[in-house]
C-alpha angles and dihedrals in degrees: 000000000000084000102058081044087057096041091047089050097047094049086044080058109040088045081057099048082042095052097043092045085058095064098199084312093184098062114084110240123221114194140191104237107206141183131219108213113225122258135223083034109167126207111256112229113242093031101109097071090055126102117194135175118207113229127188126183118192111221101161124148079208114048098148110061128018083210154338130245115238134212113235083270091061100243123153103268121163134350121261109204137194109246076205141058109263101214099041089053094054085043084058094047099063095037087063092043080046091047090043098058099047109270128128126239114226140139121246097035133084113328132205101215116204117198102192111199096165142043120144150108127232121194110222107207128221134182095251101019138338153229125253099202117180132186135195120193134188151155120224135190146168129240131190126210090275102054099255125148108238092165142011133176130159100226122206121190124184135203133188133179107187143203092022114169088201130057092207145128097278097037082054089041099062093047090045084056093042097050090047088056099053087044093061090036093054091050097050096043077068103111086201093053098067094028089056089055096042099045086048096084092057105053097190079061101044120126114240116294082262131038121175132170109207 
């Protein structure tokens, strides 16, 4: 009799970890997509003369929805959607970096242009919890007047929250941020990046028409 009782008891469980793990999968999730802005930021010599415009395509396969919600068996469930434009929230991201560090926003000068190709979290899903892991991905240049290319780098940021019990809109949302985070820090970690802007406003010390890291 002891072994039903067992069995009983491990499926009571399992049904729970399985329910938990679905978050209300069926109800579509809208989240507020935010930015931290880095800390201990100095201003870059030389920024100051020089004017950029922030520029984002979106080139996503995926443009409706950053991530689904999943059951416990990891099947696709609800939406989660972003409550603001995605674009226009990683446009705003490296304004602020841009601002941060001494350079002037303004049209009809040199542009940091931002292909983003990839936004989105994917809920990886375990027996007892599971892993939001999120990845943007984007590739950013910079463009003088002229059109010519003075940098180019595809930029890849990642994002987990892990050991969630729920695959749900919150549990997506921090590693979204996160991986937004990492996206901006990893760009302007780029010693070329900022060189290439800076050295733009002195043309016999420009870098080549196009600069690219592997």
């Amino acid at each position: 009799m002891k072994h039903p009782f067992k069995y009983l008891l491990l499926a009571s469980g399992t049904f729970l970890i399985l329910s938990l793990l679905s978050g209300c999968a069926l109800t579509r999730a809208s989240i507020p997509l935010s930015y931290v802005p880095q800390t201990d930021v100095s201003k870059v010599p030389g920024a100051d003369k020089v004017d950029v415009a922030v520029e984002v395509c979106d080139v996503r396969t995926i443009k409706d929805k950053v991530g689904v919600k999943k059951n416990g068996y990891g099947m696709e469930m609800a939406a989660i959607v972003s409550e603001s434009d995605v674009p226009e929230t990683v446009k705003k991201a490296i304004e602020v970096e841009l601002e941060n560090r001494g350079f002037h926003l303004a049209t009809n000068n040199f542009t940091v242009l931002a292909e983003l190709s990839k936004f989105y979290n994917d809920f990886k899903i375990g027996f007892w919890a599971g892993d939001a892991k999120a990845e943007v991905t984007m590739n950013v240049e910079i463009k003088n007047p002229n059109g010519n290319i003075l940098y180019s780098k595809m930029i890849t940021g990642e994002g987990m929250n892990p050991n969630i019990q729920l695959a749900s809109g919150s549990n997506a949302k921090v590693a979204l941020d996160a991986a937004l985070n990492d996206a901006v820090a990893r760009l302007f970690q780029e010693p070329a990046f900022i060189e290439s802007l800076v050295k733009s406003v002195n043309p016999t010390n420009a870098p080549p028409q196009t600069a690219s890291s592997p």
